[in-house]
Structure formats: C-alpha cells, structure tokens
C-alpha positions in Angstrom: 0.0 0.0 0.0 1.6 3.7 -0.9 1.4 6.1 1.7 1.3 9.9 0.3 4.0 12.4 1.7 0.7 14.7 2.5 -1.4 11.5 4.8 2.2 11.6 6.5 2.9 14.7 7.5 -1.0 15.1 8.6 -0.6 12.6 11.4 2.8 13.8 11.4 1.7 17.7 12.7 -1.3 16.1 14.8 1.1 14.0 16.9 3.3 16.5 17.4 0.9 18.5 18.9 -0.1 16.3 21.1 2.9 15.7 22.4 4.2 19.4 22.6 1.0 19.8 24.5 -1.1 22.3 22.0 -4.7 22.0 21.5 -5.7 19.3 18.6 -9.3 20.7 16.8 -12.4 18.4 16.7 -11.7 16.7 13.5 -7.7 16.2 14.6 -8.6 14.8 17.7 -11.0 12.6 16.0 -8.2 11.5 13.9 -5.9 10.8 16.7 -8.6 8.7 18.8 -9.5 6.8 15.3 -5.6 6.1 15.3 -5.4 4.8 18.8 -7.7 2.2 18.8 -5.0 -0.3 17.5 -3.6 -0.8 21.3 -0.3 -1.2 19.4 -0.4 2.7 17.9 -0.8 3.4 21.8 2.8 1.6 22.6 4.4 3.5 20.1 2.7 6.8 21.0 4.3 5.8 24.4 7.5 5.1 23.0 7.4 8.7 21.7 7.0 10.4 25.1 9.4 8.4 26.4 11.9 9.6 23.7 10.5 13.5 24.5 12.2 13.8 27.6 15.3 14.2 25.8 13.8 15.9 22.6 11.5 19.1 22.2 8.8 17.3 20.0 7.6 21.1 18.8 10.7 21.1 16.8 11.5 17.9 15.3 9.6 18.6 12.4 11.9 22.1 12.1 15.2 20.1 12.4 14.4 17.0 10.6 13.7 15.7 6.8 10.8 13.7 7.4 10.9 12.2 3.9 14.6 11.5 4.1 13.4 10.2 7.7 10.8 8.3 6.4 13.2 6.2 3.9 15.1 4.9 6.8 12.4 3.5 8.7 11.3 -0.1 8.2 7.9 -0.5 6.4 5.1 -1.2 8.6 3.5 -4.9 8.4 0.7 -5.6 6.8 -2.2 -5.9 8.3 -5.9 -7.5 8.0 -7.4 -3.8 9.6 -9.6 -1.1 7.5 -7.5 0.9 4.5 -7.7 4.0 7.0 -6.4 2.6 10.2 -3.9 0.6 8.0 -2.7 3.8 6.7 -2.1 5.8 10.3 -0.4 2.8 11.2 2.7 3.0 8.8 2.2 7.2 8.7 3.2 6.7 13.0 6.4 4.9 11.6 7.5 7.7 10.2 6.6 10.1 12.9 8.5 7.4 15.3 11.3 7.7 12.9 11.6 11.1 12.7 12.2 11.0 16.2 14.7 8.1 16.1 16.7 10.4 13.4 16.7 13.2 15.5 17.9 11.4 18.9 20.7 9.3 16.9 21.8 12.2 14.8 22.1 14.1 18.5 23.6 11.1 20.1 24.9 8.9 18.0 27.1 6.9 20.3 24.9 6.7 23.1 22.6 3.8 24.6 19.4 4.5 24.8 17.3 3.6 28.1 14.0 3.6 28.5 12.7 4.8 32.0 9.0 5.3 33.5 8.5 8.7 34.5 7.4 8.3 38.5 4.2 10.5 38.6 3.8 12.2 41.6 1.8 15.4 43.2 3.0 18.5 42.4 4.9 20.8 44.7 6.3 24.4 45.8 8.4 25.4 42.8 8.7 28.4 40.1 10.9 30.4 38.4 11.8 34.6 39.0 12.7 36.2 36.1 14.3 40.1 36.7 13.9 43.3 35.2 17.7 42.3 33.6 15.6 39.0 31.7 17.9 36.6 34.4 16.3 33.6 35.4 16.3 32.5 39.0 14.6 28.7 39.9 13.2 29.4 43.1 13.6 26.5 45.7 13.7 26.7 49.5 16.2 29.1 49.9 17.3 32.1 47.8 20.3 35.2 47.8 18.7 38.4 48.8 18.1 40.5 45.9 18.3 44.3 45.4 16.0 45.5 42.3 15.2 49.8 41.5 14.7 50.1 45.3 13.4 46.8 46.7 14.7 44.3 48.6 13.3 40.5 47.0 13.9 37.8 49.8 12.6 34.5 50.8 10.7 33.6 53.5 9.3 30.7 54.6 5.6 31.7 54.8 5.1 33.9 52.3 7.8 32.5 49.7 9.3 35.4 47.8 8.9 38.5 49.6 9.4 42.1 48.0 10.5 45.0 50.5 10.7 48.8 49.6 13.7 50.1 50.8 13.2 53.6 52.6 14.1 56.5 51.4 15.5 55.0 47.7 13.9 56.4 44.4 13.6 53.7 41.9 14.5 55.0 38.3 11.7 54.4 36.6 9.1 51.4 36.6 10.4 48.0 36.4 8.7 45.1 36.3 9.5 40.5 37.4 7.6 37.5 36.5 7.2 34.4 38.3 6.3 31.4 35.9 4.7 27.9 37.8 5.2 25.1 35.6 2.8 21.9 35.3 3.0 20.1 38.7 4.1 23.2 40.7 2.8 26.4 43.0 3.9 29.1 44.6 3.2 32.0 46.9 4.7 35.4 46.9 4.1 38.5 48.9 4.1 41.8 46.6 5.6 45.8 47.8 2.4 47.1 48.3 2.0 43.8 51.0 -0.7 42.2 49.1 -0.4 38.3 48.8 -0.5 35.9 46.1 -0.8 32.2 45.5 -0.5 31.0 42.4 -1.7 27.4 40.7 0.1 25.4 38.7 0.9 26.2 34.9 0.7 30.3 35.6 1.9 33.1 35.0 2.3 36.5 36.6 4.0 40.3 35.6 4.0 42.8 38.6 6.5 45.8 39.0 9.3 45.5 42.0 7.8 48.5 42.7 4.0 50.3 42.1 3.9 53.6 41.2 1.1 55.8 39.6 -2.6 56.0 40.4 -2.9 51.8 40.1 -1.8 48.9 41.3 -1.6 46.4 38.7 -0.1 43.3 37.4 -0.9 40.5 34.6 -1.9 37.2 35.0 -2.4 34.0 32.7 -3.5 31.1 34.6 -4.6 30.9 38.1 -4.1 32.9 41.2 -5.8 33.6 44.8 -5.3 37.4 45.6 -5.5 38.9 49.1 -5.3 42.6 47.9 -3.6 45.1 51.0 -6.2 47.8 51.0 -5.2 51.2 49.2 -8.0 53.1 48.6 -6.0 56.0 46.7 -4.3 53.1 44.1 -6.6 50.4 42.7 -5.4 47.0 42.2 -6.3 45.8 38.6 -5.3 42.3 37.3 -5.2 42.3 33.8 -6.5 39.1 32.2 -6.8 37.2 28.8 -10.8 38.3 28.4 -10.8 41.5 31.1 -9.8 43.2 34.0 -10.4 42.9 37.7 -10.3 46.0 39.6 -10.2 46.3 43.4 -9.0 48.6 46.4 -8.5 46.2 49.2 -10.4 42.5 48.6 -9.9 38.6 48.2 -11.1 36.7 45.0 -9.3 34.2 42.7 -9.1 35.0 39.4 -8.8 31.8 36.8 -7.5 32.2 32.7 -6.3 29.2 31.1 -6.2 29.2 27.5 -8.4 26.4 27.3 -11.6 27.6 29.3 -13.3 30.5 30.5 -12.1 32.9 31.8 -13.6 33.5 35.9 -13.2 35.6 38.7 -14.6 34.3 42.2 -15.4 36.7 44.6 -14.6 35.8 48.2 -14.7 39.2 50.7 -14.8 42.7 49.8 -16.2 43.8 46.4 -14.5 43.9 43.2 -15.4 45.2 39.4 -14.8 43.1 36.0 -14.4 45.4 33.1 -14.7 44.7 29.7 -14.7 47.4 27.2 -17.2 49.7 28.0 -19.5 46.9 29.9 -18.9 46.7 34.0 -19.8 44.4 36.2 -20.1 44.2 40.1 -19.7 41.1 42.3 -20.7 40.4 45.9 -19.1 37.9 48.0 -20.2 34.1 47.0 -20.6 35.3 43.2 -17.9 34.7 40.2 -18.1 36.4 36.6 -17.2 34.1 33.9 -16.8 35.1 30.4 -19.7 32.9 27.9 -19.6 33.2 24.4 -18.2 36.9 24.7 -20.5 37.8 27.3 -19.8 38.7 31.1 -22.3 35.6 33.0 -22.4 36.5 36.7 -23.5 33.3 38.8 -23.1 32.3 42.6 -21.5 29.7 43.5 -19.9 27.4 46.4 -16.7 29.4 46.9 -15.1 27.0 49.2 -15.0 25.0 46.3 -13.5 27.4 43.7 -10.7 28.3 46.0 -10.1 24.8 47.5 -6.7 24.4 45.8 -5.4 27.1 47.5 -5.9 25.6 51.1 -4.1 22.1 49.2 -7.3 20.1 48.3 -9.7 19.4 45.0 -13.3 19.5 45.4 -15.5 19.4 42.4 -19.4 19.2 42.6 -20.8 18.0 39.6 -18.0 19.2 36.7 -17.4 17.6 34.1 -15.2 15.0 33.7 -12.7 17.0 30.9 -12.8 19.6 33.2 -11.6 17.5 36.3 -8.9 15.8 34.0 -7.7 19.2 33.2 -6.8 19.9 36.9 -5.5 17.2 37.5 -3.3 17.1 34.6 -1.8 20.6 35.6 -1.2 18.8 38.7 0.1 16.1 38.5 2.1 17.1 34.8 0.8 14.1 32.9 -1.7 14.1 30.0 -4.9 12.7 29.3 -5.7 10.5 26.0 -9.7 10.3 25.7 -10.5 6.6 24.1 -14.5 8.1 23.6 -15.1 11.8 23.3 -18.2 11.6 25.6 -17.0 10.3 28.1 -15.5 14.2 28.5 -19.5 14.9 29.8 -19.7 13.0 32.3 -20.2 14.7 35.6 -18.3 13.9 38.9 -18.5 14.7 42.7 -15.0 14.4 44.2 -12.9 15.4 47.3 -8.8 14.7 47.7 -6.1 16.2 49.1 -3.7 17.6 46.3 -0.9 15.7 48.2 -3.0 12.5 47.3 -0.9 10.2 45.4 -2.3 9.7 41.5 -3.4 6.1 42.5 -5.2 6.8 45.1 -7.2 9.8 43.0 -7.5 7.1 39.8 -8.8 4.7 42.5 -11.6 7.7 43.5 -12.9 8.8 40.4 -13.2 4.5 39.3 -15.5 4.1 42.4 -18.2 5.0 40.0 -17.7 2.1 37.6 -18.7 4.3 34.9 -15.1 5.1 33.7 -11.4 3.1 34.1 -8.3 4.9 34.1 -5.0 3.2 32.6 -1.7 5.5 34.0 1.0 4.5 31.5 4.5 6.9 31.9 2.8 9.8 32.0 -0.1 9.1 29.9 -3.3 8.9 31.7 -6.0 6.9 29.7 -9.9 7.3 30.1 -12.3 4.5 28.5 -15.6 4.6 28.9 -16.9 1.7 30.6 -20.6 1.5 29.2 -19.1 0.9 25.6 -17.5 -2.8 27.0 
C-alpha cells in the first residue's frame, strides 16, 4: 500500500501537537482517537513520550527531513485492519522515525534507556525572572536581591517576599515575572503587601515597585489574591478576556487558554471590566466570560478556591474539566478513548498531596469510567461501551 507524503505529515503535525502539549481541533482529535484504537499505535505513541524527555517534540519537524526520515524507517506490516487505520499505522512509523533520526543524529554513540517517569503530586516550585531577563529557579532558599529600590527575599511563609527600601527612588518602573510550571505552585508577597498564590501552569508580571494611580499586574493562569487595602491606588489584574479592579479585597481570578475565563469573589467587592461593559460582584458570586458575554453566577466558593488551602473539590463538573486539573497537577496528559465520556459529571474530594493512585482509584469508584496510568499518559475509557 503507498502512503502519500501529505497523509504523513498530517498525522505527522497532529502527533506532534499532542505531544508538545497544543490544543488538537475536533476533526484532529477525532483522527488521533481513530488512530489509537489499535492498542499497538498506543505503545508506540508511548514510545514517543518516552523519547521527549530528551527531545523538544515542537521542533522535530523544524530540524528533521521527514521524507529522508521516512526512507530509513522499516515498512510497517501488513495488516488484516480497514485501508484508513492501516494507513495511520505506517504514517506513525515515520513520525516514530523522525524522532529516532533526530535522537541518533544528536547522540549517536549513546545507549538508549527507556525509564518510566514516577508520577507524583505536584509541589512548591517556580521560576523569577528580573527586570535584567535573568532567570532564577526558586527552591527553598534564595540570595537576597536588590532591584530599583526593593529588597526580593525569601521567607518561609510567604515565599518570595518584595520590600521597599526607605528613602530609595527607583528609576523608573520596572517590572519581574514568576512562571509555575505543570506540577508546581507558589506564593509570593508583593511591595504594596498584598499576597498571592498561584496554581500550577501560571503566570504573573508585577512591578518590584507600584507607582502611579494603580496597582496592577498581569496574569495568565490561576491565582488567589488577598489585595492590602489602598483606597487612593486600585489593584487591577489584567487578564486574557478582562480586567479585575479592586482597592482592598480577596477573589481568585482563573485564565487558562483552554476555558473560560472567571473571577470568584470571596470578601470585599471587586469590578470586572470589559470594554465599556462593567460588572459588580458580591461575595459568593464569580463572573465568567460565555460566548463573549460577562455571565455572573453564585456559587460554592469553598469549592472554587479549594486548591489554594491544598485540596480538590469538584461538585458536579465535568469530567474534561476535572482531567484538566489534575493534569496541571500532576504534569501528565490525558488520552480520551471516547469523546463523551468528556460529559460525564463527577462529585469528588482529595487532598492535592494525594498520590495519583489513590485519585484514579476515586474517580473509578463510580464504575462508569477506568483509568490506565502509563508513563505519564493517563488513559480514560468509557466503561458502558465494554
């Protein structure tokens, strides 16, 4: 059977985003599920994260000829499936090649050893990048740094701490980020004093210093905010869909990439702008952006905010949704062997220090779902389709 240079580099792109972690569209995750089925395509597609550890899957199609790849790879075997699933079947050769290529051309005189990844919960970790673009991982301990005027230390309650130093006049505004990765969290503690947690896979930009008639910083992710009170200098978190804008307040504010963005109101009062439209919330209420409309709602704070105080608790979500946290969590992804099973809504409470066993073992108590953990590859099949 001939296999077109096009069909190839099709599953080519679509497992390459899956393993670099982008969003697949509905008919390229259709494709990839359709591909799966054969339980071997899964081993390979294992074999591939495996290799990823040592290889940034978003460029290996940058760095390698795939059809000078492809020619070194052994045809697949035939096989007595469909012409479709026949055909993904020797297109993943190639993409399994490419990879190959890529790891002997980089280390050609090296063994290669295949390890499990251990999966565990994720911890207190981030990284500080300065005003100069230096990178600092934060761990336990860190040097105390000077930036325009403030002192950045670290203490062991609030983390990374920044201090004005009296009487200095900073030279203008300058500005840090902290980035959590997948499977990490952190907590730092701003000039102005106000304090903030942040969730796993986030990101937040905040001057060493405020200045002006606002307060205000950008976030992408998730973050818990107790705001120090300033009447005279509003705190405003810039977001992905809008802004939050507050004197003195607490409220988490949520923006991944791949949901809605939400703001939960938990004490004080705070005010979500968007354009020209404005809206209010009262404690117990969040805002959550809906098909480019502002959708105010009350809800059970305690469980919005719940990963902040080191638990999950989810109230009838759905399923995806669930999978999503965890999967920032606990850094592994999540392969869906039948889209609906994505609906299906859950009640669950853990600790986030809860190994991933024990949280596979929860959510299976319902016999309406199994869970395969392979590496880091966290399979869901739907168990009404046996």
């Amino acid at each position: 059977m001939k296999i077109t240079i096009t069909m190839q580099e099709e599953i080519e792109d679509i497992i390459m985003k899956k393993l670099s972690g982008e969003s697949l569209s509905q008919e390229e995750g259709a494709c990839f599920e359709a591909w799966c089925q054969d339980e071997e395509h899964q081993e390979y597609f294992e074999d591939l994260r495996k290799i990823r550890s040592g290889i940034l899957a978003s460029l290996v199609a940058k760095k390698v000829n795939k059809e000078k790849a492809w020619r070194k790879v052994r045809p697949a075997r035939r096989r007595t499936l469909v012409y479709r699933v026949a055909g993904y079947a020797a297109m993943f050769v190639s993409v399994l090649g490419v990879a190959l290529a890529l790891l002997s051309r980089e280390k050609q005189d090296e063994k290669i050893t295949y390890t499990h990844s251990v999966v565990l919960p994720g911890k207190k970790m981030a990284t500080l990048t300065l005003s100069t673009g230096e990178q600092i991982v934060l761990t336990d301990t860190l040097p105390q740094l000077k930036e325009k005027g403030t002192v950045i230390s670290h203490s062991e309650e609030k983390a990374l701490v920044y201090n004005q130093v009296q009487d200095s006049v900073p030279a203008g505004v300058v500005y840090n980020a902290v980035t959590v990765p997948r499977g990490g969290e952190y907590k730092l503690a701003l000039s102005d004093g106000t304090i903030v947690w942040l969730n796993s896979d986030s990101y937040i930009r905040y001057p060493v210093r405020f200045s002006g008639d606002t307060r205000q910083v950008e976030l992408r992710g998730e973050a818990y905010f107790e705001v120090a009170k300033d009447g005279g200098k509003p705190f405003v978190v810039r977001m992905r869909e809008y802004n939050i804008r507050v004197t003195g307040t607490q409220f988490n504010a949520r923006s991944y990439s791949n949901e809605g963005t939400a703001t939960t109101l938990v004490e004080g009062c705070v005010q979500i702008e968007r354009g020209k439209t404005v809206n209010k919330l009262v404690p117990g209420q969040q805002a959550i952006l809906k098909d480019g409309q502002v959708e105010v709602r009350k809800v059970d704070v305690e469980s919005q905010i719940a990963w902040r105080d080191g638990n999950f608790s989810f109230s009838q979500c759905r399923l995806e949704n669930i999978l999503d946290e965890l999967a920032r969590w606990y850094d592994v992804d999540v392969f869906y062997m039948n889209q609906q099973v994505k609906d299906y809504h859950f009640s669950a409470w853990f600790k986030r220090s809860s190994s991933i066993s024990e949280v596979i073992a929860i959510l299976e108590k319902t016999k309406k779902i199994s869970l395969n953990l392979k590496g880091r590859m966290l399979t869901v099949k739907d168990n009404s389709r046996n």
